[in-house]
N, C-alpha and C positions, 0 to 999 in steps of 0.2 A: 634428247634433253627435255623434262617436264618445259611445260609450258607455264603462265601466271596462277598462281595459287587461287582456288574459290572461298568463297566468304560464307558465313553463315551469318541470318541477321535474322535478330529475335525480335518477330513481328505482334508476339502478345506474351500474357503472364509477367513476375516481376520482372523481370529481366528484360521486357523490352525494350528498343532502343539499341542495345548491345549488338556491338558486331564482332566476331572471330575468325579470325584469318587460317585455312591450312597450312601450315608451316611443313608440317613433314608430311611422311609419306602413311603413318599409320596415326592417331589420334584416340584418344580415350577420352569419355564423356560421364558426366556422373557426381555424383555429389563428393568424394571422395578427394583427402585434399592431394593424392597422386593423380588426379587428373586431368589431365590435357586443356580440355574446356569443362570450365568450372560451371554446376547449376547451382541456385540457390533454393530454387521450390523444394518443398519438405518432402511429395510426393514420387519426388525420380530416385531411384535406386542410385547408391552409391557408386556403383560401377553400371552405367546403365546401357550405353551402346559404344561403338568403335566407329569411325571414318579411316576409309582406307586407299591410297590408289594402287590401282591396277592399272594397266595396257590399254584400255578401253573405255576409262575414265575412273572418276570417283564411288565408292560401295558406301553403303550403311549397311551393321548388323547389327540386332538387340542382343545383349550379352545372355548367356543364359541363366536364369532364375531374376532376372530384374522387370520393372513393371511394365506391361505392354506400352509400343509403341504404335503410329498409326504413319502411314504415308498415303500424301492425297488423301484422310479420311477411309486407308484402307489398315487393316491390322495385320500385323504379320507376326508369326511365331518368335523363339528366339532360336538364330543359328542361322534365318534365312539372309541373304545377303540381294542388298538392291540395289540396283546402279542409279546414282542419282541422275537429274538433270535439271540445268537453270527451271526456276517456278515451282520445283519440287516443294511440298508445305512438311515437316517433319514435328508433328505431335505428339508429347510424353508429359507427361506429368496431369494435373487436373487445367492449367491452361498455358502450359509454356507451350509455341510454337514458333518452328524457324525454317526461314526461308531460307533453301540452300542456290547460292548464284557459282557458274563454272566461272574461274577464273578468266574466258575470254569473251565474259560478258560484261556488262555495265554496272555493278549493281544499283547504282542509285534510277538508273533506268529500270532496271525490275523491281524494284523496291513502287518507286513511281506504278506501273501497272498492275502490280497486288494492291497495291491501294484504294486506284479506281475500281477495283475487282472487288475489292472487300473494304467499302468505306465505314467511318466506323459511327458514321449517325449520318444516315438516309436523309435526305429533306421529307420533311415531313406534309404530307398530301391535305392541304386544306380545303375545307368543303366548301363548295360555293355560297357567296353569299345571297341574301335572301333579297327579292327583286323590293327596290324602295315603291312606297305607295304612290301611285301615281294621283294626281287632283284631278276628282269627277267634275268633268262639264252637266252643266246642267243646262240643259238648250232653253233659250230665251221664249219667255213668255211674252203673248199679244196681250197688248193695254187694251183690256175691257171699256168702250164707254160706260161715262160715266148714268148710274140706273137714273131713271128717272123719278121724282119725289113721292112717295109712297103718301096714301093714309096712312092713319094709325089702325086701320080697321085692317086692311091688309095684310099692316106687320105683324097684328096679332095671329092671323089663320097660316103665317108661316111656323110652322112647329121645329124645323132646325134650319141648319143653316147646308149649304149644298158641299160635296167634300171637296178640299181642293186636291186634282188631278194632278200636278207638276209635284207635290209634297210625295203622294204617294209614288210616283215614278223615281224621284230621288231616293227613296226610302229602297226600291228596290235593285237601283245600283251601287246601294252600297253592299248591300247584302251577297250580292251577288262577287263584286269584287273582293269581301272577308273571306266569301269560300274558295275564291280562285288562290287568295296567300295562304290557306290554312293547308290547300293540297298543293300549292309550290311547296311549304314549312316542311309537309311528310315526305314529298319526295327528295329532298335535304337529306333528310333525316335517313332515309333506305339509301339515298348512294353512299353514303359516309360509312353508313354500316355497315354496307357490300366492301366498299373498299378497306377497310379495316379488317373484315375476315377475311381478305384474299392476303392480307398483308400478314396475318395471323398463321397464315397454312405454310405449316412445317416442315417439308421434305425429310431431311437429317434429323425428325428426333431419333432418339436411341433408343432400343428395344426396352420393353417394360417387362418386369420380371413378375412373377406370379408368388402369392406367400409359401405356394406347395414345392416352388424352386429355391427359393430361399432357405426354408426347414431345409428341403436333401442337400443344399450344397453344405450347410452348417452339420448336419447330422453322417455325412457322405464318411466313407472308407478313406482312411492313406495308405499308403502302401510305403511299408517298409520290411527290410528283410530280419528274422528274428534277431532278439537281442533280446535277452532277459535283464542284463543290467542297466539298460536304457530304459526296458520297460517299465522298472521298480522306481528308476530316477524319475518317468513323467509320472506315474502313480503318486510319488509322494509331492511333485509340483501341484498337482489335480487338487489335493487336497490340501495345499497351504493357501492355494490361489480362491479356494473354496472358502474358506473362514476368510481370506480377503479381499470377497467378491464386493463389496461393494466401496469399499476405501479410492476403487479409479475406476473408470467406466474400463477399460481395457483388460484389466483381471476376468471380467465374464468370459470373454475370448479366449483369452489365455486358461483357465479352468475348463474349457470345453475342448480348447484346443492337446490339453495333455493328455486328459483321458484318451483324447481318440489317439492321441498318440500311444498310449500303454497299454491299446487293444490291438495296434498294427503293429508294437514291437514284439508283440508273442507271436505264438504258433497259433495256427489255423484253428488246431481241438483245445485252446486253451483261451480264447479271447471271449472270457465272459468276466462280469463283477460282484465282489460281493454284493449281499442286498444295502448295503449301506451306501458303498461306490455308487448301484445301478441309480439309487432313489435322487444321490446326490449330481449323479450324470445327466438323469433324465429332468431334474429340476431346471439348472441351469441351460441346459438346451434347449427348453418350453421358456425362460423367460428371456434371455439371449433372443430366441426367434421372432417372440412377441415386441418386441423392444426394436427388431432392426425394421421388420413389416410394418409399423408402428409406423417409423419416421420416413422409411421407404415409399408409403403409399402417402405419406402427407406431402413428402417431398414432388414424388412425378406423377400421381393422380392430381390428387386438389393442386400444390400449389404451380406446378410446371404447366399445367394442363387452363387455367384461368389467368395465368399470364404473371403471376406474382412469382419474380423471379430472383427476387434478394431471399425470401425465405424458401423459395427452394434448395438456395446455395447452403445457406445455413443447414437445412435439414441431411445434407449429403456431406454436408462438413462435418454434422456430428456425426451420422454413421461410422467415418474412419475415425473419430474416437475410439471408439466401441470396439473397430477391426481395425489395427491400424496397418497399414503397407507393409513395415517392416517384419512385421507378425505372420501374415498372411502368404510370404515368401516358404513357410513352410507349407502350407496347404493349397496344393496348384490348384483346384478347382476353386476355391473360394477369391483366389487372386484372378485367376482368368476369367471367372464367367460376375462373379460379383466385384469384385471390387474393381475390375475393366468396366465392369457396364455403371456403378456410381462416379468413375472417372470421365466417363461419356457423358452422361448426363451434368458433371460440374463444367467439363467444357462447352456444352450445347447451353447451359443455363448464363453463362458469364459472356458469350457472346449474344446471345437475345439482350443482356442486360445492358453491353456495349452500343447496344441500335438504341 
């Protein structure tokens, strides 16, 4: 006889908060409204993974053709199957993640130790303050008798007056004590800044892509088996998407994305284009590339890399404008190696923005 059912509890993205119980023995995940456990993020495939049990416990598998998933921050294809367990973190979409708890655990008890594990604003390390001035003693001066009564003949041959010694001695502890706060102030100033670049180093960021990877993956081969009347249907998409390349930002994709489709639906000795097709191919693939490098390297050079992490999100948000999920489901390499890795980088960028 199964044992108590496990919970899944959606520890970020909109959803969290949410808890969903296993009920049965196989479950469906996914944006889809035949779905077992419902997501709302725009970013997870309709049908996106399965829960399932077996003899040995609970499985997850990512369905095939839906957007990568991550366990423990690890990725796995779609079709592998992985056995969970209580603390397990299960990541899809650009920031939905859930904790999966065995039913013969506690949840509000694991829930409790991911927390302490992953708080979601550190105390923040304040620098020492700066030592208050202390009041210079000035050591006591002997009472000079008093001089004895001068001529006037005298007082003229004294040409100044003698310096006074205690003035000068004061004058050099203070000077002295200004530079002992000026090198406390610096050294302030370098532990603060040591501590804040330690606090700054990254482990998990996510790999950075290069412009010469982005061109191949936009420019890359599909593979499809011939079809002539597939072929002729993306040919005549290629060119309606062309005259309305610039009406949605997602049209450039979609124009780039047919042609390469109506080169992989012919035959091998037949996949070339008119020079009208080529000039109109090769435009949009040149401004398409420049356009996603563009927001690509503002996104995880400058703005990820200097710590400005609401426009990094923005710049990765607009990318999948441009490419969107849904789209990209036809082109595996642009969905697994790009649009998995601006998925990484939206979740690395909205948890820095959480601390």
């Amino acid at each position: 006889m199964p044992g108590p059912s496990p919970e899944l509890l959606f520890v970020s993205g909109p959803q969290k908060g949410q808890r969903v119980v296993l009920l049965r023995d196989l479950m469906l995940g996914g944006r889809s409204e035949l779905a077992d456990i419902s997501f709302t993020e725009e970013f997870i495939s309709r049908e996106q993974l399965q829960f399932q049990r077996i003899p040995e416990g609970w499985i997850v598998e990512r369905l095939a053709g839906s957007n990568p998933v991550q366990i423990n921050s690890k990725r796995y294809k779609s079709g592998k199957q992985i056995l969970l367990a209580t603390g397990d973190v299960i990541a899809l979409g650009a920031e939905t993640q859930i904790l999966f708890v065995d039913g013969m655990d506690d949840p509000n008890q694991v829930l409790a130790e991911y927390r302490r594990e992953h708080p979601d604003e550190p105390t923040p390390v304040e620098p020492p303050a700066p030592a208050e001035p202390q009041p210079v003693s000035v050591p006591p001066q002997p009472v000079e008798p008093p001089a004895p009564v001068k001529s006037a003949a005298s007082e003229k041959k004294q040409a100044k007056p003698k310096p006074k010694k205690s003035s000068n001695k004061t004058r050099k502890y203070m000077i002295a004590f200004l530079v002992y706060l000026a090198i406390l102030a610096i050294g302030v100033v370098v532990i603060s800044k040591g501590k804040r670049g330690n606090d700054d180093v990254d482990d998990d960021a996510p790999e950075l892509l290069t412009s010469e990877t982005i061109s191949r993956l936009l420019r890359g081969d599909l593979k499809r088996s011939p079809n002539e009347v597939s072929a002729q249907r993306s040919l005549k998409e290629a060119r309606t998407y062309y005259r309305h390349r610039t009406s949605e930002r997602r049209n450039l994709y979609r124009c780039l994305l047919a042609y390469r489709l109506f080169q992989a639906y012919r035959r091998p000795d037949e996949r070339t284009f008119l020079p009208e097709d080529e000039r109109k191919y090769n435009l949009v693939a040149e401004e398409l590339t420049d356009k996603i490098w563009s927001m690509y390297s503002d996104a995880a050079y400058q703005y990820e890399g200097s710590g400005q992490w609401a426009r990094a999100k923005e710049q990765f948000d607009l990318i999948l404008q441009y490419i969107p999920v849904s789209l990209a489901d036809e082109d595996p390499e642009v969905r697994d190696i790009l649009i998995d890795n601006i998925m990484a980088h939206t979740r690395h960028v909205s948890r820095r923005r959480g601390k």
